[in-house]
Structures are given as structure tokens and as C-alpha cells.
C-alpha positions in Angstrom: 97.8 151.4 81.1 100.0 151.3 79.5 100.5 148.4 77.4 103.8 147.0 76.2 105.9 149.3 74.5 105.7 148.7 70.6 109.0 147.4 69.2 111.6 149.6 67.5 110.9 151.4 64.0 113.5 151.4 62.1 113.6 155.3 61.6 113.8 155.6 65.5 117.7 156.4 65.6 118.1 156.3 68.8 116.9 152.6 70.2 114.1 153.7 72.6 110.6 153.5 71.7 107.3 154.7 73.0 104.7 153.4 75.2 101.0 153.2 73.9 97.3 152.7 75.5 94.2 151.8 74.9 90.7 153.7 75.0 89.9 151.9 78.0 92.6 152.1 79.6 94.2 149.0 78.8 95.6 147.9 75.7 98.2 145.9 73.8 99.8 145.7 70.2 103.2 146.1 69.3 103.2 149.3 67.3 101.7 152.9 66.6 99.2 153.2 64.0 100.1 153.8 60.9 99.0 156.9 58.7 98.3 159.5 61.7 101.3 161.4 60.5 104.8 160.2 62.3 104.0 162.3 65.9 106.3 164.5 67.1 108.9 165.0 69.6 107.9 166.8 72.9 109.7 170.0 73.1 110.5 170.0 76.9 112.4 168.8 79.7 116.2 167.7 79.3 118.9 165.5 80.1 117.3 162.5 79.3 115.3 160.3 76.4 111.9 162.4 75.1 110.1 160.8 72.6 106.9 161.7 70.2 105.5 158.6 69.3 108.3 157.1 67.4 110.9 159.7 67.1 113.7 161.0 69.6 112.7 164.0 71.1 114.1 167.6 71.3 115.4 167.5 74.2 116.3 171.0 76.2 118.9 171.5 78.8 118.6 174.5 81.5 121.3 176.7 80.5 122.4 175.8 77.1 120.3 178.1 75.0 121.3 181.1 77.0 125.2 179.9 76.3 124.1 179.4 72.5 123.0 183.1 72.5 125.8 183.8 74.4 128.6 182.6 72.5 126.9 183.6 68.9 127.0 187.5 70.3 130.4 187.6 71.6 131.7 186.3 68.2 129.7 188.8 66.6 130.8 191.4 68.8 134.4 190.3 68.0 134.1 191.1 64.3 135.7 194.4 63.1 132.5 196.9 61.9 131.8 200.0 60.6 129.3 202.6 62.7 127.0 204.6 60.9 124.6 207.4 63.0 121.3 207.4 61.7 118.7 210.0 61.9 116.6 210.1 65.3 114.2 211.9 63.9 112.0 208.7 62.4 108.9 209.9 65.4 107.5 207.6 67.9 106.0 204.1 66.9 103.1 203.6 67.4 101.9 199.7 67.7 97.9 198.9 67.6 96.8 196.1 70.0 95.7 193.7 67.2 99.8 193.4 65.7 101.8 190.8 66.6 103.7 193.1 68.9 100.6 194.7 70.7 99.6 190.9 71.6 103.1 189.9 72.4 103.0 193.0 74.9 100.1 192.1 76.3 101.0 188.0 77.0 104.5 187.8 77.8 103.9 188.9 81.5 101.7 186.4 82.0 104.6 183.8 80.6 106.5 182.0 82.7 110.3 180.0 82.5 109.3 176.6 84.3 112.8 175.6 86.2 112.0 171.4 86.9 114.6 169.8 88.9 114.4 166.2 90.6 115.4 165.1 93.8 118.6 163.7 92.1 119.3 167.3 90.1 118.1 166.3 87.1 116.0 168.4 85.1 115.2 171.2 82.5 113.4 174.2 81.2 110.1 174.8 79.8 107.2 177.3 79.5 103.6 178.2 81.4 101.0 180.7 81.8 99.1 182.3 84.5 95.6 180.2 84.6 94.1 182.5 87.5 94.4 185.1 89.6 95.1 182.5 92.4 98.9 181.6 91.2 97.8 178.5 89.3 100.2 177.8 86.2 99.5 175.9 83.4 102.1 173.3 81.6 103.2 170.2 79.4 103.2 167.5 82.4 106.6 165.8 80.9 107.8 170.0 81.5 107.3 169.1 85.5 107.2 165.4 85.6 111.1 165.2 87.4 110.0 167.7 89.9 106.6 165.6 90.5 107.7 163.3 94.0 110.3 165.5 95.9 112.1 167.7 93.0 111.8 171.7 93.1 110.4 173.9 90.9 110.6 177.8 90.1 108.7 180.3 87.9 110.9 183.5 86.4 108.6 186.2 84.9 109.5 188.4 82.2 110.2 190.9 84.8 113.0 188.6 86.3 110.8 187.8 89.6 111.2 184.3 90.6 108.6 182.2 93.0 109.0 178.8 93.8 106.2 176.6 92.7 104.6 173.3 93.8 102.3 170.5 91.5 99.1 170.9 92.1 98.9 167.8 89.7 99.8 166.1 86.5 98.1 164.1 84.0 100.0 162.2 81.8 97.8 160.6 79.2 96.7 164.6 78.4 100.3 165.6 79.2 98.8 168.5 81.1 99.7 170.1 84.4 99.2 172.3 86.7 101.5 173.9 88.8 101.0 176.7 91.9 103.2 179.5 92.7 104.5 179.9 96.0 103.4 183.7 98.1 101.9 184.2 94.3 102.0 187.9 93.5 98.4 190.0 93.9 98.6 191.5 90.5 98.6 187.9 88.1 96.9 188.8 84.6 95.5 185.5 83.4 95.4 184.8 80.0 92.5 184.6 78.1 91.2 181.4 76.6 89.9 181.1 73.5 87.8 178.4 71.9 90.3 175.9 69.8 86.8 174.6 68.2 86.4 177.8 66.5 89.7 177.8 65.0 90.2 177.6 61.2 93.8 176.3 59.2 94.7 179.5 58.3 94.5 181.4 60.8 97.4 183.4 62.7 99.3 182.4 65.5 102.0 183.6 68.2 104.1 181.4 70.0 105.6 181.9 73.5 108.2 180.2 75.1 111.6 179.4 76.2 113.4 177.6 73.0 116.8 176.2 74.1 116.3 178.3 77.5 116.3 181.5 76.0 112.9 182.9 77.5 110.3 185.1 76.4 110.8 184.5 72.9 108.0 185.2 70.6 107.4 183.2 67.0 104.7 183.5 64.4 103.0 181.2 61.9 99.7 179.7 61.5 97.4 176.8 62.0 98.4 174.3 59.3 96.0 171.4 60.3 93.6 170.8 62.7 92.9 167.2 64.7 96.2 166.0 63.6 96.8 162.7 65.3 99.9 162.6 68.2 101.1 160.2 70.8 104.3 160.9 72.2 106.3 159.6 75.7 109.1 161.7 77.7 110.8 158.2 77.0 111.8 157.3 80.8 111.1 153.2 81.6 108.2 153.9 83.7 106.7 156.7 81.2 102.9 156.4 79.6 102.2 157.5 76.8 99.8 161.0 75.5 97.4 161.3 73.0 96.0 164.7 71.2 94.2 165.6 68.6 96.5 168.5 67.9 96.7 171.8 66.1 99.5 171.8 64.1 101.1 175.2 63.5 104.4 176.4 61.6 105.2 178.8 64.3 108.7 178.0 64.9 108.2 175.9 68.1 111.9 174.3 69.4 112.8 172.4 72.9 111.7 175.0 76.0 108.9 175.5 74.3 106.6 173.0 76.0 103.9 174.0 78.2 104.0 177.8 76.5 100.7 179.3 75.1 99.6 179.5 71.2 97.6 182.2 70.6 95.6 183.6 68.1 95.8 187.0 66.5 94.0 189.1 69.1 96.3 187.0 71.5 93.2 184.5 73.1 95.1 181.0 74.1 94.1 178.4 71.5 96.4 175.7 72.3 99.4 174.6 74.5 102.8 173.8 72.9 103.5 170.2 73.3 105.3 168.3 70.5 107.5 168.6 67.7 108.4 166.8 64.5 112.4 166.9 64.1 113.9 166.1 60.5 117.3 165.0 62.5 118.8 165.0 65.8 122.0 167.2 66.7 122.0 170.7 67.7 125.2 172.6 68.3 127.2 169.1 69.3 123.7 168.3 71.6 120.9 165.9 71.1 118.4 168.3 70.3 116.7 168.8 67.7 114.9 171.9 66.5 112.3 173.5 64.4 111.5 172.1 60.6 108.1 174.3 61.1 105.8 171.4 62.5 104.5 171.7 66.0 101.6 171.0 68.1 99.6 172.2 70.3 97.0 170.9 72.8 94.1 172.7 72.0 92.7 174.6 75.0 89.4 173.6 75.4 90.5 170.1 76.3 93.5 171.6 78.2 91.5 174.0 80.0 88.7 171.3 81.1 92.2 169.0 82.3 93.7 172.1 84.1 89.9 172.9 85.8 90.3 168.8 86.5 93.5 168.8 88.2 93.0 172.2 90.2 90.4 170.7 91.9 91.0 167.1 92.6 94.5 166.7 91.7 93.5 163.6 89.4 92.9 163.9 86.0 90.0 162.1 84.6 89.7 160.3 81.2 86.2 159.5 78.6 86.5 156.2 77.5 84.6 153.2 75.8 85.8 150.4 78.0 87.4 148.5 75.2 91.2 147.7 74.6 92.6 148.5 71.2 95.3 147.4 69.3 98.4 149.5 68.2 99.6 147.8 65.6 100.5 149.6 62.3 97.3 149.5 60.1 95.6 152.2 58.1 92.5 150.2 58.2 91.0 151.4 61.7 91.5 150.5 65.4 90.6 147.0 65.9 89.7 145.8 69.3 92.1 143.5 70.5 90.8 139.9 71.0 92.7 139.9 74.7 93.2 143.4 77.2 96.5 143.6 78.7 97.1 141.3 81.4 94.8 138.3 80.5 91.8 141.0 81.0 88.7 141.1 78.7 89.2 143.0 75.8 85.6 144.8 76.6 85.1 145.9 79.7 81.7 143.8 81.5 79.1 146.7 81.7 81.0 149.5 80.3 80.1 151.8 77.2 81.2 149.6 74.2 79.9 146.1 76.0 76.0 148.1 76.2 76.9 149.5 72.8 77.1 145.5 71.4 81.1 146.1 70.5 83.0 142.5 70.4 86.7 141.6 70.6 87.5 142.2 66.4 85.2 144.8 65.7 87.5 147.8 63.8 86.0 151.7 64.6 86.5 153.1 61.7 84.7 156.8 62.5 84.2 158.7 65.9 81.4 160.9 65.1 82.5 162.5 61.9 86.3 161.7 62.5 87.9 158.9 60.5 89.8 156.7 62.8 93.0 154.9 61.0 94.1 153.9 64.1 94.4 152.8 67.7 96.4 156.0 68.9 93.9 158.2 66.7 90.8 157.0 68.7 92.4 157.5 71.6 93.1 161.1 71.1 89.5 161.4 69.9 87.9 159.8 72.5 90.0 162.1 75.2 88.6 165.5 73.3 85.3 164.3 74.9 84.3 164.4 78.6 82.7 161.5 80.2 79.1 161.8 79.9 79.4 162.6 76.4 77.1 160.9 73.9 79.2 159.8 70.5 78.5 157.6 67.4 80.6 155.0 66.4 81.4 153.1 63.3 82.5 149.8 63.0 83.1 146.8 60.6 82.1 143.7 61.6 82.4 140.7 59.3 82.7 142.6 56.2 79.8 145.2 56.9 79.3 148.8 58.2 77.3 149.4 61.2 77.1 152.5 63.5 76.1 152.7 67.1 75.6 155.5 69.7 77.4 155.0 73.2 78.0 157.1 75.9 81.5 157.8 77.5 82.5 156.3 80.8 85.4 157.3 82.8 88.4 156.8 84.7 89.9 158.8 87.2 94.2 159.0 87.3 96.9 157.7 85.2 96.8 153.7 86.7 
């Protein structure tokens, strides 16, 4: 973990590329898998390279949205206009809990603006909720990652109250953490979690976040896809990569975004906002990129069993099968590599996949009921479980179909 970066696509633009892994932990190849849909850009962090899988992230600076907003107003304002009074006598409005504003009212004080900055002043802007009454805040780990060794982070409520914050811990592969406010006010409203495995393409949802640093905005859509395939990397040299099997969602979801929560319609967390696909790069003379209606979200019944993880050890911990899989761009499964990365055995000696019979060129072609087309796809499948799990896997071996039950191991931390 992690293997070799793959080499360069040629729609990358920008001349960095991604990292990947295996489902064991270890893996090599020399490119993402091919139809899981081109993943997406994370839509976090700034001043510096973010990628989703093979595309240049959305990138946000601290600051610049708020001078966006800024500078569109002021020209506005500067316009000649005609005033016309209205009629105040329209009555009250009167807004039922289940409307996009009744929820809206309900979550946005239990948003938070996530302020990451690095020892060396380098950071950006993202978005987190209250977890727990306890001052425990939940985020995209490339939202906190400069801040991780040494850097300083704050938390701005709605309500403009600011608290520093400290990491209780980060997990890469799930690109989940969890952060703790500092003197953390008595009166945190947790939001409620819903169950992702419940939810149905179709269905409503409300985006929070902090797009381009302008905070506490709210966006609608609805869930477009389900267990949609996406590795992405914050793009720095010593970055790993992180798998999901997302929710997509056309909720307009843009950089400062990251870490914020999608909801459903009676405003239950379903997912956290992670990634981005980005037709182009370039926003107002920047780098970033912003929404074409595809974005995706963590779902939250992995997230919450990574933040409940990570609260209590501070490590995350990963299912896997003990076997290293290739990355290279094939629609036909993920093949298991014939060497692990480093000269190791491409099964692990006593793991899952070794008692499940699995050799070095057997390709898993199904995860329970989940077509695998790739390495990066199993991965992200494999990490929806929890070690312990029992799972059935398909694989071709010489030309013929065979399927096998195995039970996920595990590994503790991001090494």
C-alpha cells in the first residue's frame, strides 16, 4: 500500500496521476480499471494537486469563493435599477418540516466550515457535521490531511462561532475523518444517520457545504446511481489512494464541498460528499473546476462504521481477501497479480483468498451479487464490508466459472 502509481492517461491534462491498491493491501499494475465510470475529482482542500482517479481535481482555496461572491455583488450593485415597492401584505410563510427548507433549517446548525492549515500555511476549506454530542466532527480525510502532523484546524458554525479542533484520526483508503472540537459547546445537535442501503436512484437529496468557501450553502438533486465505482488521490507524492462504492447524486456539489452531509428528504445523512466529475479545469482564472451535476458521496453506513473506528482507536481498519490485484485497464474483472508489490506473494500465506483456494491469475468477476470489471471496483466493494464478514466470490480460472465463499480478514491503518 500503495502500489506504483499507474502511468499518465492521456485525458489527465495536467501530468499527475493517481496512486492505486490492492484488496490486500498490496498491489501493482500500471493503470485504473477500465469501465467503472472515469472517477471524480475530490471536491476539497486547495492549493495543491487533487485528483479523482485519473482526472485533476477541483481544487478550493480558503477565501476565494467568498471574493467570487463578493465581486459578482458589488458589480451588480453598481448597475443603474429601477425600485419598485411591493405589497407587504402576502401573510407569513409558513414552511412544513418535510420541504427542502424545513430540513435545511433543521441541518445547517449542525454544519460546519472546516479551516485546514499545515505547519507551512498551506491549506483550504471544506465541510463537516456534528457526529455526537461529545464535539466529534465528521469529514473527507484529504479535507484535514495538511493539518494531520502539526497544522491547525477550526470549525465556524452557521452562527459564526469558531472552535479550534484537533484529529482524532484519518483514514485514507476510506477518505474519512474525524475531527474533535476544542471546549466543544453543550448544546451540539447531531445529525441523524440514515441507512444508505435503503436508499433508492430516485430519491431526493440536499446538499450542505461550503462550494468555493462560500458556507452554508444548500443544493438539491437526487440519487442518480447507486455503487458507482471511485478511486481518487489528493494527488501529493506520498498520497494513497480511496476507494467507494458511491452514491452518485446531481445535487450540485463543487470544491468546499468535501466532507459535507447528503441527506435525504426528511434530512437523515445518507452519504458524505467526497468526489466530483469535472468536464474541464478553470474557474474564474483558478484551477478549479466545478459542478457538471455528478458527485459522490460516501454512503454513511460505511462512513459511520469508519468514524465509530477512528473515534475509538484512532486507526481505521480495512476487510480484505489477502490477495494483490492488478490495476490495469480491463473490463474483464480484477485479475490477481502473479507478483504483490515488493517481490511479495501475490496471496497472502493463510489469509482469506489462500483458504478460499484463489491462485495468482484467477480474475473475480462477482462480489456477492456485484459485478467486478475491475481492480479498483473490488476494492471499493470489499471495503463496504467489515472484517468478519462472510462473502461469495466468482472467479475464472482456465476458461471456467467457479464461486467460493471466504471470510474477510483485516488490517488495521493505512501502511
Amino acid at each position: 500500500w500503495p502500489p506504483p502509481p499507474p502511468g499518465t492517461p492521456p485525458y489527465d491534462d495536467g501530468g499527475a496521476s493517481a496512486h492505486g491498491a490492492a484488496a490486500g493491501g498490496a498491489g501493482v499494475g500500471s493503470g485504473w480499471g477500465a469501465p467503472y465510470q472515469q472517477p471524480a475529482p475530490k471536491p476539497g482542500r486547495g492549493r495543491g494537486g487533487l485528483l479523482g482517479a485519473v482526472l485533476i481535481a477541483a481544487l478550493v482555496a480558503g477565501g476565494l469563493g467568498g471574493g467570487l461572491g463578493y465581486t459578482l455583488a458589488r458589480n451588480d450593485d453598481g448597475t443603474s435599477s429601477t425600485t419598485v415597492s411591493a405589497s407587504d401584505s402576502g401573510g407569513g410563510v409558513k414552511r412544513a418540516p418535510g420541504t427542502v427548507a424545513g430540513v435545511a433549517t433543521r441541518a445547517l446548525p449542525s454544519t460546519v466550515t472546516i479551516q485546514a492549515e499545515s505547519s507551512s500555511g498551506e491549506g483550504g476549506t471544506g465541510t463537516g457535521f456534528v457526529f455526537d454530542t461529545q464535539g466529534h466532527i465528521v469529514t473527507n480525510n484529504h479535507v484535514v490531511a495538511q493539518a494531520v502532523d502539526g497544522g491547525k484546524l477550526t470549525a465556524t458554525f452557521p452562527n459564526g462561532k469558531k472552535y479550534d479542533a484537533e484529529v482524532v484520526g484519518n483514514a485514507q483508503g476510506y477518505d474519512v475523518a474525524v475531527i474533535k472540537l476544542k471546549n466543544a459547546p453543550s448544546d451540539l445537535n447531531p445529525l441523524t444517520l440514515g441507512n444508505s442501503d435503503k436508499v433508492a436512484v430516485g430519491d431526493s437529496t440536499i446538499a450542505i457545504g461550503a462550494p468555493f468557501g462560500l458556507s452554508n450553502t444548500v443544493t438539491t438533486g437526487i440519487i442518480s446511481a447507486k455503487n458507482r465505482p471511485v478511486a481518487s488521490s489528493d494527488g501529493s507524492g506520498n498520497s494513497k489512494a480511496s476507494y467507494m462504492s458511491a452514491l452518485q447524486t446531481d445535487a450540485s456539489i463543487n470544491p468546499g464541498n468535501s466532507g459535507g452531509p447528503l441527506l435525504d428528504a426528511q434530512g437523515n445523512v445518507i452519504g458524505i460528499n467526497s468526489a466530483i466529475q469535472s468536464a474541464a479545469n478553470g474557474m474564474g482564472g483558478t484551477s478549479q473546476s466545478g459542478s457538471i451535476g455528478l458527485g459522490f458521496a460516501i454512503p454513511i453506513n460505511q462512513a459511520k462504521y469508519v468514524a465509530q473506528q477512528l473515534i475509538k482507536t484512532g486507526k481505521p481498519v480495512y476487510a480484505k481477501i489477502g490477495a494483490s490485484v492488478s490495476l490495469e485497464d480491463t473490463a474483464d474483472g480484477a485479475k490477481i497479480t502473479d507478483q504483490g508489490a515488493g517481490g511479495a506473494d501475490p496471496v497472502e500465506t493463510g489469509g482469506p483468498a489462500a483458504k478460499a483456494g484463489l491462485k495468482a491469475g484467477d480474475v473475480i468477476t462477482k462480489l456477492d451479487d456485484r459485478v467486478i470489471d475491475s481492480g479498483p471496483t473490488l476494492i471499493g466493494e470489499i471495503w463496504t464490508h467489515k472484517p468478519g464478514d462472510k462473502v461469495t466470490i466468482t472467479y475464472e480460472r482456465d476458461g471456467r466459472s467457479r464461486t467460493v465463499e471466504l471470510t474477510l480478514g483485516s488490517r488495521t491503518g493505512d501502511s
